[in-house]
KOLMI-436358 format. One record per residue (C-alpha): x, y, z; residue number from 1. Coordinates in nm, 3 decimals. Layout:
# KOLMI-436358
SITE/xx/yy/zz/n
SITE/X/Y/Z/NUM $
...
END
This chain:
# KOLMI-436358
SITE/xx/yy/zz/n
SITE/1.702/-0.482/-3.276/1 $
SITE/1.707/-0.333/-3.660/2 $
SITE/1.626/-0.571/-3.936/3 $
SITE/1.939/-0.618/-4.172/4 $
SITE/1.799/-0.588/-4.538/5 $
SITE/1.844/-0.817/-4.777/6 $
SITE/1.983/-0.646/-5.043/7 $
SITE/2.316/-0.601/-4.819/8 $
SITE/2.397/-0.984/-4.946/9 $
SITE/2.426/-1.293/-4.795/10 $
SITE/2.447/-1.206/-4.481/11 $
SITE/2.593/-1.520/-4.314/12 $
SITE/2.952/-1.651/-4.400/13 $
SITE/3.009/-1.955/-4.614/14 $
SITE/2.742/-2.214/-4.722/15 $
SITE/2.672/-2.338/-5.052/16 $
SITE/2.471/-2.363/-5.329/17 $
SITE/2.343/-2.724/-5.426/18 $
SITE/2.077/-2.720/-5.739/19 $
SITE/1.751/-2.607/-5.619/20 $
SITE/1.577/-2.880/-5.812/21 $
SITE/1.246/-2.762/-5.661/22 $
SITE/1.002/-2.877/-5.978/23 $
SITE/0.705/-2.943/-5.742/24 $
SITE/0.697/-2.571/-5.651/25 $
SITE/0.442/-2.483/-5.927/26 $
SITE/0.225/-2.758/-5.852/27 $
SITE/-0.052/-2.665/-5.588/28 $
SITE/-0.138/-2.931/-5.305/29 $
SITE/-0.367/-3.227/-5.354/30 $
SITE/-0.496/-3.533/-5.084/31 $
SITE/-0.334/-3.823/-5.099/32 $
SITE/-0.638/-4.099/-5.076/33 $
SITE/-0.681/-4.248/-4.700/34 $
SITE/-0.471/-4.586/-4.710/35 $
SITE/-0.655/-4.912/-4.606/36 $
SITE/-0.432/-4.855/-4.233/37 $
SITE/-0.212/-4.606/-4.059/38 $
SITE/0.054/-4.694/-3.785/39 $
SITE/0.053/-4.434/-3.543/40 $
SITE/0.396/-4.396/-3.392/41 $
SITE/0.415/-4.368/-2.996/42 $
SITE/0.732/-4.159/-3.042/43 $
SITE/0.719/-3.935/-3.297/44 $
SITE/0.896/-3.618/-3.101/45 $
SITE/1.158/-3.529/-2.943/46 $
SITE/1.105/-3.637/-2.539/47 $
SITE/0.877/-3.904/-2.438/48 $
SITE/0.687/-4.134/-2.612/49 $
SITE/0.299/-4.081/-2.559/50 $
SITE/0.079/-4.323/-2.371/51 $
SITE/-0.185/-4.548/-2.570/52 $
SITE/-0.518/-4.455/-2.495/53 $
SITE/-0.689/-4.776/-2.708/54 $
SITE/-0.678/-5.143/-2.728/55 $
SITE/-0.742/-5.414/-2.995/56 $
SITE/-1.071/-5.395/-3.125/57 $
SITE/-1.166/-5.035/-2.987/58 $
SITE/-1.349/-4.840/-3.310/59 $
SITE/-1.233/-4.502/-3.330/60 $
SITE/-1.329/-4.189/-3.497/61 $
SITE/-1.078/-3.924/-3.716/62 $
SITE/-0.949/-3.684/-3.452/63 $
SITE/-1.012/-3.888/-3.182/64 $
SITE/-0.758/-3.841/-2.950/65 $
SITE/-0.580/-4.234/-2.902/66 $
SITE/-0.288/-4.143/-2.717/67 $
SITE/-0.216/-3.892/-2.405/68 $
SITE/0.131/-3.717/-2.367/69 $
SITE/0.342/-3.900/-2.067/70 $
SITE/0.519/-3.597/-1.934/71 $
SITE/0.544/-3.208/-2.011/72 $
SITE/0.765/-3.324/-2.302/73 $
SITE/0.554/-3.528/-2.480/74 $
SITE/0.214/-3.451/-2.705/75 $
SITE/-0.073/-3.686/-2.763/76 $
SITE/-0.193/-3.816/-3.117/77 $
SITE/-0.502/-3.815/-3.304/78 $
SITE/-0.671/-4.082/-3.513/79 $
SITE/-0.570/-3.983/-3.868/80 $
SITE/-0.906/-4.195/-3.999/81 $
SITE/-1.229/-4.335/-3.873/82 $
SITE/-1.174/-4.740/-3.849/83 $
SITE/-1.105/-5.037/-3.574/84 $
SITE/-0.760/-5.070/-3.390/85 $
SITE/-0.616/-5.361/-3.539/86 $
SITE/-0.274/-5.386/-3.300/87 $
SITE/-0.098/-5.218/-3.009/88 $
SITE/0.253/-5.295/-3.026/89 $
SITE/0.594/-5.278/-3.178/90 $
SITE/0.630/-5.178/-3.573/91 $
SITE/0.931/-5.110/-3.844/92 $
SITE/1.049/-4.741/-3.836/93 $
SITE/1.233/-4.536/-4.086/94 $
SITE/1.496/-4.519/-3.878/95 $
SITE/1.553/-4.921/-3.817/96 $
SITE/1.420/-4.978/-3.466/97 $
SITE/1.089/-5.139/-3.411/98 $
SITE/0.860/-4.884/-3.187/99 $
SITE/0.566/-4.916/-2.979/100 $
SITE/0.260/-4.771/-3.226/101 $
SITE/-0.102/-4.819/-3.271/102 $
SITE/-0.241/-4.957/-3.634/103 $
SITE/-0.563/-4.870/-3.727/104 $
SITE/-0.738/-5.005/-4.023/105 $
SITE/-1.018/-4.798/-4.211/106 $
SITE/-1.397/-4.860/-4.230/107 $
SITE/-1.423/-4.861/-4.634/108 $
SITE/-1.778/-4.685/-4.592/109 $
SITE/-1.635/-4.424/-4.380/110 $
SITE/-1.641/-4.061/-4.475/111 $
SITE/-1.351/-3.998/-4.317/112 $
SITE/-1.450/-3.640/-4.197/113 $
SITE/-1.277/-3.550/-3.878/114 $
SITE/-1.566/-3.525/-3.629/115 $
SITE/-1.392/-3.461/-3.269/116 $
SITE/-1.345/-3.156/-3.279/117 $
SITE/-1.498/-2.891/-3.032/118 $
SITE/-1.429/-2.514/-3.155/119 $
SITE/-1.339/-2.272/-2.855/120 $
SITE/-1.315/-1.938/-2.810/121 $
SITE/-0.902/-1.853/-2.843/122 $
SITE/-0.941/-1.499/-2.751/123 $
SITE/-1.071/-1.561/-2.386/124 $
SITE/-0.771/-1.812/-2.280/125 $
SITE/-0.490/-1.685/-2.092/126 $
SITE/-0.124/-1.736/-2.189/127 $
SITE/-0.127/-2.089/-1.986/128 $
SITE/-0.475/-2.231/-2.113/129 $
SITE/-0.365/-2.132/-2.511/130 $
SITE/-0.029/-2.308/-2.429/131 $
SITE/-0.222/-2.593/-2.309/132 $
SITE/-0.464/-2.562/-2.638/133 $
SITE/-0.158/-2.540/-2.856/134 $
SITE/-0.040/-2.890/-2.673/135 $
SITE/-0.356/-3.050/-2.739/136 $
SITE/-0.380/-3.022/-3.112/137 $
SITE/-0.039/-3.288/-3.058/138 $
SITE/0.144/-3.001/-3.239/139 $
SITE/0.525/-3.035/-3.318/140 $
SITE/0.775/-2.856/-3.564/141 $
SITE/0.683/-2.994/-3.886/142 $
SITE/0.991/-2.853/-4.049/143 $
SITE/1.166/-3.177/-3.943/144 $
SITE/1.275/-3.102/-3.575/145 $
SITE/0.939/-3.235/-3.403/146 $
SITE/0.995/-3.073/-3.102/147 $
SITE/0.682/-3.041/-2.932/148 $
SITE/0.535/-2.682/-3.003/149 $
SITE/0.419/-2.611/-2.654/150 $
SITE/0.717/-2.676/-2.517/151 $
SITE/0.883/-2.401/-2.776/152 $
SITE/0.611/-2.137/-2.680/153 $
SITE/0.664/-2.183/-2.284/154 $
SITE/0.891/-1.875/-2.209/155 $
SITE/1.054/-1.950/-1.892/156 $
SITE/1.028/-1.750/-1.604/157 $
SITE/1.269/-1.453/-1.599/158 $
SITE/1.292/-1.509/-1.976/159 $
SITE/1.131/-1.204/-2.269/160 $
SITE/1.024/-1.326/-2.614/161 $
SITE/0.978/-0.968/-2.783/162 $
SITE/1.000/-1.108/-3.177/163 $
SITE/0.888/-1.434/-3.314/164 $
SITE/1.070/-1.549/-3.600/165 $
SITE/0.858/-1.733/-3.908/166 $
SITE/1.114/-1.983/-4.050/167 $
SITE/1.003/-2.015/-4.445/168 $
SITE/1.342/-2.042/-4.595/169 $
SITE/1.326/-2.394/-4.698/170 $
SITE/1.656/-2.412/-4.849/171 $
SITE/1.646/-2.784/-4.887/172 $
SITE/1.681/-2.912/-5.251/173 $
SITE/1.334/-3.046/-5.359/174 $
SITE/1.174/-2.964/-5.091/175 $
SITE/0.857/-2.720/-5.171/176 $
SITE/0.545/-2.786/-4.935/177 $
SITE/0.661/-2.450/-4.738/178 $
SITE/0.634/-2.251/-5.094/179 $
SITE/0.293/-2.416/-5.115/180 $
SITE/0.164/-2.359/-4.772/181 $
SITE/0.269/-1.973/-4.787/182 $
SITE/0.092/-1.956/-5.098/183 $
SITE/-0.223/-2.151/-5.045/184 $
SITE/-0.261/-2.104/-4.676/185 $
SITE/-0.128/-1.765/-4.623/186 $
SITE/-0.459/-1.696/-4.406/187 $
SITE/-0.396/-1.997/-4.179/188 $
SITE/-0.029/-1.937/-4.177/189 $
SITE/-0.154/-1.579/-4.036/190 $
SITE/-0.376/-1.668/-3.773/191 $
SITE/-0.105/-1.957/-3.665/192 $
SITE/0.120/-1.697/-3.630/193 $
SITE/-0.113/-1.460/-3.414/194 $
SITE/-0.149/-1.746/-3.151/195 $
SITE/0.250/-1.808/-3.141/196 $
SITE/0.270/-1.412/-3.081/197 $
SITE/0.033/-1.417/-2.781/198 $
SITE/0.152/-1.746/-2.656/199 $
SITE/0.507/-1.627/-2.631/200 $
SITE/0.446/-1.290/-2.542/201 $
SITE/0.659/-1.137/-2.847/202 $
SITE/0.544/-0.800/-2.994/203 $
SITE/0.696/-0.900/-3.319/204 $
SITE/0.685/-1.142/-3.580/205 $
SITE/0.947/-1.163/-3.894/206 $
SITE/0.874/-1.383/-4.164/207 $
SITE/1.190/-1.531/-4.302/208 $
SITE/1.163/-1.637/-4.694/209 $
SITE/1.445/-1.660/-4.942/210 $
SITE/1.428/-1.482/-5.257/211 $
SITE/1.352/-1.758/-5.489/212 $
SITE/0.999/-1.740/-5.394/213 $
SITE/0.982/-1.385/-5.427/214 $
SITE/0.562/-1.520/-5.540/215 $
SITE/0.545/-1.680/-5.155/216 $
SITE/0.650/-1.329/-5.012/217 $
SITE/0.394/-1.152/-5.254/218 $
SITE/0.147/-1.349/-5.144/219 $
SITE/0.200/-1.309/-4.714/220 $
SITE/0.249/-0.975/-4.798/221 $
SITE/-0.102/-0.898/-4.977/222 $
SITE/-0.246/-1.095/-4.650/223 $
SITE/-0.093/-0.915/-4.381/224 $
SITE/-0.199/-0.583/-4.568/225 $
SITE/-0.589/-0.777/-4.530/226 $
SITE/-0.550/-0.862/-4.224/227 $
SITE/-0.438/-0.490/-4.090/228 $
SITE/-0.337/-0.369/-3.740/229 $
SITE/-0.383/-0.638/-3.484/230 $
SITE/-0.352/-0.616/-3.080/231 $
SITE/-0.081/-0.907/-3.075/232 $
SITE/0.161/-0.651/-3.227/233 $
SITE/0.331/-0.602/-3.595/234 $
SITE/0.378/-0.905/-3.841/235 $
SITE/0.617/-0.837/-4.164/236 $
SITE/0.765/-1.030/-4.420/237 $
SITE/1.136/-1.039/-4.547/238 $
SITE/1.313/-1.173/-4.816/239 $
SITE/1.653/-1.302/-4.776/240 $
SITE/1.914/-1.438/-5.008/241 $
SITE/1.863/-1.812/-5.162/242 $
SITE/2.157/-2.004/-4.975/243 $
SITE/2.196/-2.327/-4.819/244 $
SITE/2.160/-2.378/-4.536/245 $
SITE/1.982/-2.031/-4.492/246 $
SITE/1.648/-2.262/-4.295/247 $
SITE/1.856/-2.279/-4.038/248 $
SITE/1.794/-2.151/-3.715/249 $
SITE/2.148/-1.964/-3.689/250 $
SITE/2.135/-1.915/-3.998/251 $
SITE/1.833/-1.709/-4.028/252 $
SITE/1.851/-1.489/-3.741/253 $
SITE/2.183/-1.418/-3.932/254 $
SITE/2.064/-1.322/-4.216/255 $
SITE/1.773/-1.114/-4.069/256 $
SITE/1.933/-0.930/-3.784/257 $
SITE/2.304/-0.990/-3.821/258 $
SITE/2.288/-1.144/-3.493/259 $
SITE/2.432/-1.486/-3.344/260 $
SITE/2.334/-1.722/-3.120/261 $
SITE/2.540/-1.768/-2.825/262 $
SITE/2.721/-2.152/-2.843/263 $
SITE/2.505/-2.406/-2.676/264 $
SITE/2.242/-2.152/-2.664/265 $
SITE/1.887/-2.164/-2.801/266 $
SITE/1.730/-1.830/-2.997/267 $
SITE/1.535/-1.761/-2.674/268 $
SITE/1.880/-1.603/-2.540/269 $
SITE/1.824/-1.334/-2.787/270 $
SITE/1.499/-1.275/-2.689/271 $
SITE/1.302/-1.461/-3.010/272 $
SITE/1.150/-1.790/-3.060/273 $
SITE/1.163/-1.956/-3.467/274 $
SITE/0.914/-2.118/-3.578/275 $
SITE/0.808/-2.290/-3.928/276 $
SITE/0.534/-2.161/-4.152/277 $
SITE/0.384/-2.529/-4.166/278 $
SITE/0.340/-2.584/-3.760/279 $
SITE/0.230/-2.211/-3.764/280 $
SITE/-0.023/-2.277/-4.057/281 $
SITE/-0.143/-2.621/-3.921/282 $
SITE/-0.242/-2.426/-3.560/283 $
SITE/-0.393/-2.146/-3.739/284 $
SITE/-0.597/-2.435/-3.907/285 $
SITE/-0.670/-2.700/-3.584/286 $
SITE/-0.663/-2.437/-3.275/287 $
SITE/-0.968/-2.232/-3.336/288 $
SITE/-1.174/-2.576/-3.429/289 $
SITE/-1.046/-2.787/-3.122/290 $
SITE/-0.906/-3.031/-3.331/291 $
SITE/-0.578/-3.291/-3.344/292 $
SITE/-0.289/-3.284/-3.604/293 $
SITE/-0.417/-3.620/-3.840/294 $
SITE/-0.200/-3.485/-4.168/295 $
SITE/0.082/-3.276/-4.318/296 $
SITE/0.153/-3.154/-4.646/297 $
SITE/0.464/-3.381/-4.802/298 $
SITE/0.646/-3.284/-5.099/299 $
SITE/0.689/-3.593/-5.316/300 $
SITE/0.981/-3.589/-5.527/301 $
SITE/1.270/-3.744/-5.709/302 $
SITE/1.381/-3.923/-6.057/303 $
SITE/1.224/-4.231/-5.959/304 $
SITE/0.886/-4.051/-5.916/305 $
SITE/0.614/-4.065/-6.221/306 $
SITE/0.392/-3.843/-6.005/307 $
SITE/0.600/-3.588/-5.771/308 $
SITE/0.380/-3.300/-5.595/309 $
SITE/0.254/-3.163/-5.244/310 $
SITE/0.051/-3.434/-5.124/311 $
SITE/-0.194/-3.396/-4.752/312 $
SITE/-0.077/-3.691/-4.654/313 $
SITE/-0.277/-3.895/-4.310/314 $
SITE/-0.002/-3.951/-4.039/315 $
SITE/0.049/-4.322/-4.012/316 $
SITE/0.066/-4.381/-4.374/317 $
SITE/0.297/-4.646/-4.480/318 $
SITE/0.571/-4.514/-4.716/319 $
SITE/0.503/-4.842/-4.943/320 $
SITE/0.112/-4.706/-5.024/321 $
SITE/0.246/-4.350/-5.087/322 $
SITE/0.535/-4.461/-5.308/323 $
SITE/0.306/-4.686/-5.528/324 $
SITE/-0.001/-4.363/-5.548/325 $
SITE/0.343/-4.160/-5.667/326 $
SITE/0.411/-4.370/-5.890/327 $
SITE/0.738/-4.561/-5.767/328 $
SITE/0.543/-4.891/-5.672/329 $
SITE/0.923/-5.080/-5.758/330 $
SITE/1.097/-4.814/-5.550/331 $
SITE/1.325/-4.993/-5.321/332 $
SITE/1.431/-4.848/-4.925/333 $
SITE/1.748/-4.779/-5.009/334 $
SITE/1.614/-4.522/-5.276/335 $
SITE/1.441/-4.347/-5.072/336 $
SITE/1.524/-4.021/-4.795/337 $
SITE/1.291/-3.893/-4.585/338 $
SITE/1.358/-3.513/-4.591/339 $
SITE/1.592/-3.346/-4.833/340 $
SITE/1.901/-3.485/-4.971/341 $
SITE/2.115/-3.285/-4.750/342 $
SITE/2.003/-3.351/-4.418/343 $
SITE/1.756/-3.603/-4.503/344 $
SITE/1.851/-4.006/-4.404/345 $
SITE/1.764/-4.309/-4.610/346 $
SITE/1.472/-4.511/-4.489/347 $
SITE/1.501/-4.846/-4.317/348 $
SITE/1.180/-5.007/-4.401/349 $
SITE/0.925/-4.914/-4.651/350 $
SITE/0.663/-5.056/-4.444/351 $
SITE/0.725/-4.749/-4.184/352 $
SITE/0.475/-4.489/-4.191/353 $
SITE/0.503/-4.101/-4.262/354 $
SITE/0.512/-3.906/-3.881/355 $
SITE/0.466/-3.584/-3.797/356 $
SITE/0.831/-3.443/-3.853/357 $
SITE/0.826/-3.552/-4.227/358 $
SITE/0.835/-3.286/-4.517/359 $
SITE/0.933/-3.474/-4.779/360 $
SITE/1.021/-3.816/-4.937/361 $
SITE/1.241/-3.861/-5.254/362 $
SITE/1.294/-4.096/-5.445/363 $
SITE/1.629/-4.144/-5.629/364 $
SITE/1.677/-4.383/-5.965/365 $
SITE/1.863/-4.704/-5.857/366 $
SITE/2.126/-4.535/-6.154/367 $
SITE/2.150/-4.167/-5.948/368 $
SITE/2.237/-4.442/-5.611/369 $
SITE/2.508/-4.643/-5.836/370 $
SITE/2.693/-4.364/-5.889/371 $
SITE/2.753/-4.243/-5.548/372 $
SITE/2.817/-4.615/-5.444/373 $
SITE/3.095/-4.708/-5.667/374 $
SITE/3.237/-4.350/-5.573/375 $
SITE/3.561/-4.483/-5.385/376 $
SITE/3.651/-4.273/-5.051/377 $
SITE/3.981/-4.144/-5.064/378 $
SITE/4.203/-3.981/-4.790/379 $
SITE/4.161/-3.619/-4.663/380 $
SITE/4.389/-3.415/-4.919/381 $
SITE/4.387/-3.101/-4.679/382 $
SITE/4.207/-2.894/-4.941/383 $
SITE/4.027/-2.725/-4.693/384 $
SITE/3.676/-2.724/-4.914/385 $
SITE/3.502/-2.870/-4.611/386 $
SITE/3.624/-2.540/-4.403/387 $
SITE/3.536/-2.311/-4.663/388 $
SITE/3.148/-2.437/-4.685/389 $
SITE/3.067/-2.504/-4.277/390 $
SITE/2.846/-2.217/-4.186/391 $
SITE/2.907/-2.263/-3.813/392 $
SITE/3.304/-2.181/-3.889/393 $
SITE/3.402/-2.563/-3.759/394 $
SITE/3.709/-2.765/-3.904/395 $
SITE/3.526/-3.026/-4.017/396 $
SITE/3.870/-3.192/-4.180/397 $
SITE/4.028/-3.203/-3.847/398 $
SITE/3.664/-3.366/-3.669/399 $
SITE/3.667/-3.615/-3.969/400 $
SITE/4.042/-3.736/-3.888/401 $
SITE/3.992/-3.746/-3.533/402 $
SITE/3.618/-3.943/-3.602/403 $
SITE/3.842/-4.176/-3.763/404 $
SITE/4.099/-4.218/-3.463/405 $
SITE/3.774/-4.231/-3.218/406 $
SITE/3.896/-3.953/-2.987/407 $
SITE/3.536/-3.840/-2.991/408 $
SITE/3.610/-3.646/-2.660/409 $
SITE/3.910/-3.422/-2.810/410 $
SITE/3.578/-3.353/-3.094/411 $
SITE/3.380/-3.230/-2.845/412 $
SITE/3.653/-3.004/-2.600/413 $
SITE/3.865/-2.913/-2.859/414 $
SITE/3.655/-2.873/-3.200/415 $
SITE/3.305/-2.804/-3.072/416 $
SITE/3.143/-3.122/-3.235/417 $
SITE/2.777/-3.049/-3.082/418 $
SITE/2.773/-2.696/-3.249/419 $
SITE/2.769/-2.890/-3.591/420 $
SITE/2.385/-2.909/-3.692/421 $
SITE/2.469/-3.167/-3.929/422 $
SITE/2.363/-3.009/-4.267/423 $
SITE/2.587/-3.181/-4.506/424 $
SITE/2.776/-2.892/-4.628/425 $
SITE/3.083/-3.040/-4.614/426 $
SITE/2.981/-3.381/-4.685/427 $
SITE/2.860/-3.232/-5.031/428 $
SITE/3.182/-3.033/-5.111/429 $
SITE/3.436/-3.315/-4.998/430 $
SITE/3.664/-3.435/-5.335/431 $
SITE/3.742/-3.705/-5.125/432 $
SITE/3.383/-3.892/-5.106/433 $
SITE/3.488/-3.837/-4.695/434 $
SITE/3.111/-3.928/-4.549/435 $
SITE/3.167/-3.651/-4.279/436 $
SITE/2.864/-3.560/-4.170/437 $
SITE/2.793/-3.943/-4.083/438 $
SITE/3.117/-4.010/-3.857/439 $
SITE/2.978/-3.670/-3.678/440 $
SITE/2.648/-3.845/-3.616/441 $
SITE/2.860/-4.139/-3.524/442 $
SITE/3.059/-3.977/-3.286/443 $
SITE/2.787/-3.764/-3.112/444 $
SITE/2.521/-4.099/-3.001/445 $
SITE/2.837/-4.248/-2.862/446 $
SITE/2.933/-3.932/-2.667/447 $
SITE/2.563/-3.906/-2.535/448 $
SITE/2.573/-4.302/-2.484/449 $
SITE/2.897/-4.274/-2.225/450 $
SITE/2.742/-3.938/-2.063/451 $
SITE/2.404/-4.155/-1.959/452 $
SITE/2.648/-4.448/-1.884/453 $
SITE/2.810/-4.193/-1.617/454 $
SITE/2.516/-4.062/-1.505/455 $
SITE/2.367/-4.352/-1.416/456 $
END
């Protein structure tokens, strides 16, 4: 399969293009201090939650590993800091449900180096024993999916990976710890994506990166030239053109190869696997040194933010002790999205901590939130906006009126509701204030809610 070059055009239909807004991409990455305590999520993946591995009162080390995956779909976690488990039980999550988690709170004298690791040697392991590697380190798509990594990288039998594809589009608005990682950790990134490429199998790997970080692209390109010929196969970089939502999936193999996933379909039916440039560059980091995932880079951003950046942020961290080190102590939940404003989702609680899965957290000014609030809905003027701007080619007018008639079954046979990825295109285009994207999300728990009803 022949690359499709960039300079062709956008390559995939439709889309939009929101304001970048991406002021933290200049500034490099710094460590957020270690908060007095973390809460460490059970269930901070897609599948099943992990199994506790501590109780009250056990002291535990950074890295240590305090919870054990419960089935194939599951990963364990890693003590993001050296301290004494306070509690094993239920705690506020950004989402609004309480979950099981473990809190730990930090020895003050601690040095908070992470000391369990064991380094092993990566190029004796077979396929199986680096998957199993890959699964210890906890690993799971940091570009906001969180499905666990190992899981990804397990080519079924019958199945052919032959080109892995590097996801760092980043299309988001705000969004910029991708643009940081490729340029600060362009070595990691590499390595990352050497283990992905012998883990699946593929003889390829495409990086993916839109052309307003034409500095990102420099950068992986001067490192793949240092790094020169390797066994695993040929690694190359591409730009493609700046359009949301371009990070997608669907999207991207679009825009690199012209090609389109078959409906219902994962990538792997074409014979690639996608991957982001922050799980790759975290497991070019942790595999070789036997260590856990304890931290993620986090782009902090927003008007209500005195001190926006890329923060290394512990996992566990409570959004309240990031918010007031940003410099929106007053911030209230409400104010704040976890992700980008186009996909992202408003946070329940402030005392719920930062997972795995979490790029970014913006703030907006209680002013920027007025404005949308008093913004009245109107009715669907048939303007057709919302069909102009869905990259999957879906009616979204047509699923919004039949959302609001709650024939969520006609959605699914008739309009293809579950090819919908939910990324807010035509919520953002709608003159009507119609919160689309939302009655989608609606519709599609209570369509998986009667199919487990029937099941069981």
């Amino acid at each position: 399969m022949r690359l499709v070059s960039y300079l062709r055009g956008e390559a995939f239909q439709r889309g939009i293009h929101p304001p970048e807004e991406k002021h933290t991409a200049a500034l490099p990455i710094r460590r957020l201090p270690f908060p007095p305590r973390v809460v460490v999520p059970l269930m901070q993946h897609i599948g099943k939650a992990s199994r506790a591995l501590v109780r009250v009162g056990d002291e535990v080390v950074r890295g240590q590993r305090i919870a054990e995956a419960s089935d194939w779909l599951s990963v364990p976690h890693h003590a993001p800091l050296t301290g004494r488990v306070e509690a094993v039980g239920l705690r506020p999550s950004a989402r609004g449900p309480w979950q099981e988690a473990i809190v730990i709170r930090a020895y003050p004298s601690a040095t908070q180096q992470d000391l369990a690791g064991k380094p092993q040697d990566l190029e004796a392991m077979s396929r199986a024993q680096l998957i199993e590697a890959i699964r210890d380190t906890g690993m799971v798509g940091l570009g906001g999916a969180a499905f666990p990594t190992h899981a990804k990288f397990s080519v079924p039998a019958g199945a052919e990976v032959h080109t892995l594809v590097v996801n760092g589009c980043e299309c988001e608005p705000y969004l910029t710890c991708d643009h940081r990682i490729m340029l600060e950790r362009s070595e990691w990134l590499l390595a990352g994506i050497r283990y992905a490429m012998r883990a699946t199998g593929a003889r390829r790997a495409i990086i993916g990166i839109e052309d307003n970080k034409a500095d990102a692209h420099a950068a992986i390109g001067a490192a793949i030239a240092r790094l020169g010929t390797i066994p695993e196969g040929e690694i190359h970089a591409e730009l493609v053109p700046t359009k949301y939502p371009q990070g997608s999936e669907k999207m991207l193999l679009m825009a690199l190869f012209g090609a389109e996933i078959p409906a219902g379909q994962l990538p792997l039916a074409l014979g690639m696997v996608v991957s982001n440039v922050g799980t790759l560059a975290s497991l070019g980091e942790l595999l070789p040194a036997g260590r856990g995932l304890t931290e993620r880079v986090v782009t902090i951003a927003g008007s209500g933010v005195k001190r926006p950046g890329n923060y290394l942020v512990p996992i566990g961290t409570p959004i309240s002790w990031l918010l007031e080190y940003a410099g929106a102590p007053e911030a209230k939940a409400k104010e704040v999205i976890l992700g980008g404003p186009m996909m992202g989702q408003a946070v329940a609680s402030l005392d719920a901590p930062i997972t795995k899965g979490v790029s970014g957290v913006l703030v907006l000014s209680a002013q920027e939130l007025a404005r949308r609030e008093k913004a009245k809905v109107y009715p669907c003027i048939k303007c057709g906006e919302c069909v102009e701007s869905c990259p999957m080619g879906l009616n979204p007018s047509m699923l919004g009126m039949l959302a609001a008639r709650r024939e969520y079954e006609t959605m699914e046979s008739d309009y293809h509701l579950f090819e919908c990825f939910e990324c807010g295109c035509c919520t953002y285009v709608c003159p009507s204030y119609i919160p689309l994207v939302q009655q989608f999300r609606v519709a599609k728990q209570i369509l998986r809610e009667r199919k487990l009803a029937a099941a069981r």
